[in-house]
N, C-alpha and C positions, 0 to 999 in steps of 0.2 A: 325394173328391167325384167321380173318372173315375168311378170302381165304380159309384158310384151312378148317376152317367149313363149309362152304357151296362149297366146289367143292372137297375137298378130305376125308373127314370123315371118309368112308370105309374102305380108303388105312388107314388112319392113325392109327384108332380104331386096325384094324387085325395087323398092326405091335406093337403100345404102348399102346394097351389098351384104352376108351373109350374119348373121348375128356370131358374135364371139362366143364361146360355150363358159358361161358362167355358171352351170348349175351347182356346183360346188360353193357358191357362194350364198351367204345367208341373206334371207327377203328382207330382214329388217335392217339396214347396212346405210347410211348417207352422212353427211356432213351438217346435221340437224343439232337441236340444241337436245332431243332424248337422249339419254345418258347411253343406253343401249347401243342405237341403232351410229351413236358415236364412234364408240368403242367397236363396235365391229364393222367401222367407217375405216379407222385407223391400223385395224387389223390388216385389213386388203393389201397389197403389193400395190406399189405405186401403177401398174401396168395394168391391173383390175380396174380402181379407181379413174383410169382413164377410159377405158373403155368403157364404163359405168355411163359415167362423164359423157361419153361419145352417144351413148345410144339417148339417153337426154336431150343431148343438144340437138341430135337429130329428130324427136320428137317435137321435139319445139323446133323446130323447122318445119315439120310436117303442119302441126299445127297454124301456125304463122302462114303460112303457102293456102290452107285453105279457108281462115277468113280471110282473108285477101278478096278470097270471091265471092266472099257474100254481100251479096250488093240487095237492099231492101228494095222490093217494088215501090213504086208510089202510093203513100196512104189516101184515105178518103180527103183528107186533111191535105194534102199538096193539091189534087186534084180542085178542090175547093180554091183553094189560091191561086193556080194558074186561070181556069175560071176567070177569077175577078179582078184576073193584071190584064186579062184579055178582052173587059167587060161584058164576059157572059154570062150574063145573070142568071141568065134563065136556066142557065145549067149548074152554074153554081146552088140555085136554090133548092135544085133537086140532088145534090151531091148530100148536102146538110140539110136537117130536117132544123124548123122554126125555134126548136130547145136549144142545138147546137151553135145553132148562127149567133141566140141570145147572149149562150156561157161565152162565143167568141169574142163577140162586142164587148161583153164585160172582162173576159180576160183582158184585151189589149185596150180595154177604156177603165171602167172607173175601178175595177180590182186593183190595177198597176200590175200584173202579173208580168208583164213583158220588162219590168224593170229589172229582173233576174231572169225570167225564164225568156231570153232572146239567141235568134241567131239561127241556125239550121239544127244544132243539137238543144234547143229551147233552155240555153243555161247560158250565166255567164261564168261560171265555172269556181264561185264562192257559195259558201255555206252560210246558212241564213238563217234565224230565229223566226220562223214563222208566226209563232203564239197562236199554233192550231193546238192542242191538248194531245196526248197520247190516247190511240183508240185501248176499248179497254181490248185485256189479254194479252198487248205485248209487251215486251218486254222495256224497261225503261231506255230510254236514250241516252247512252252517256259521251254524245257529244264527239267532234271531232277528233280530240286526242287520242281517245281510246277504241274507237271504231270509224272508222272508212268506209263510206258508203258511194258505189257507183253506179249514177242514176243512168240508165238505158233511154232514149230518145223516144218522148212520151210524145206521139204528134197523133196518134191515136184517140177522136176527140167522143169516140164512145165508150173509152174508159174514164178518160180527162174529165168528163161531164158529171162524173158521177162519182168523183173520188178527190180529196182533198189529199196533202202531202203524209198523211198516216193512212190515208183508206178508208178512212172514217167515210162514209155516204154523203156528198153536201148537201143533197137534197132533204137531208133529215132535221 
């Protein structure tokens, strides 16, 4: 809530109206599992803690309102696809150079990639054992339970082409 008083104020005031004067209030304060920022969570008046509250939720409203509009252009990768629902080859062939087309072939033919990675966000939204190896320098995997991972919409096929599920190079 400092953050936002002293670097957004403006923005926040012209969207929800004026910010309440919290300064009196301590920056480390929330309803967190630190012992601290607990304790001077529960300090607060119930009427702080609301407002706290308020200016949160309005943040995440701000937030929320403008992915809403991020609308991705069309990658190389759709362009290639519509292309060849529309049998133009000739264009498609110059969308995707002769390496690309190959990985493509082989993704959706003899790799089986498309038997998880399907659909408009290339996933079928379970977690899989690959038995690619960990590249070196990261950090080990320890798997679903204890780390959540959210894969971003890889249709990008000149990173795809050149990177297995760790990063590792497949070309290598």
């Amino acid at each position: 809530m400092h953050l936002i008083a002293e670097n957004y104020a403006e923005e926040y005031t012209a969207l929800f109206g004026p910010l309440p004067d919290l300064s009196d209030l301590p920056r480390n304060a929330g309803p967190i599992a630190d012992p601290t920022a607990a304790a001077n969570w529960e300090a607060l008046s119930k009427q702080d803690q609301e407002a706290v509250t308020r200016i949160y939720v309005n943040i995440g409203k701000s937030i929320a309102a403008y992915e809403r509009h991020l609308i991705p252009g069309a990658s190389r990768f759709d362009k290639y696809v519509e292309a060849v629902l529309n049998n133009d080859y000739s264009s498609a062939n110059r969308i995707l150079n002769s390496d690309e087309i190959a990985g493509l072939k082989l993704f959706i033919g003899e790799a089986h990639c498309t038997n998880c990675h399907n659909g408009p966000l290339f996933t079928n939204n379970d977690f899989h054992n690959t038995g690619i190896p960990l590249a070196p320098g990261l950090p080990e995997d320890v798997g679903r339970p204890k780390a959540h991972r959210k894969f971003c919409r890889m249709n990008s096929t000149a990173w795809a082409s050149t990177a297995m599920h760790n990063l590792i190079n497949a070309r290598n």
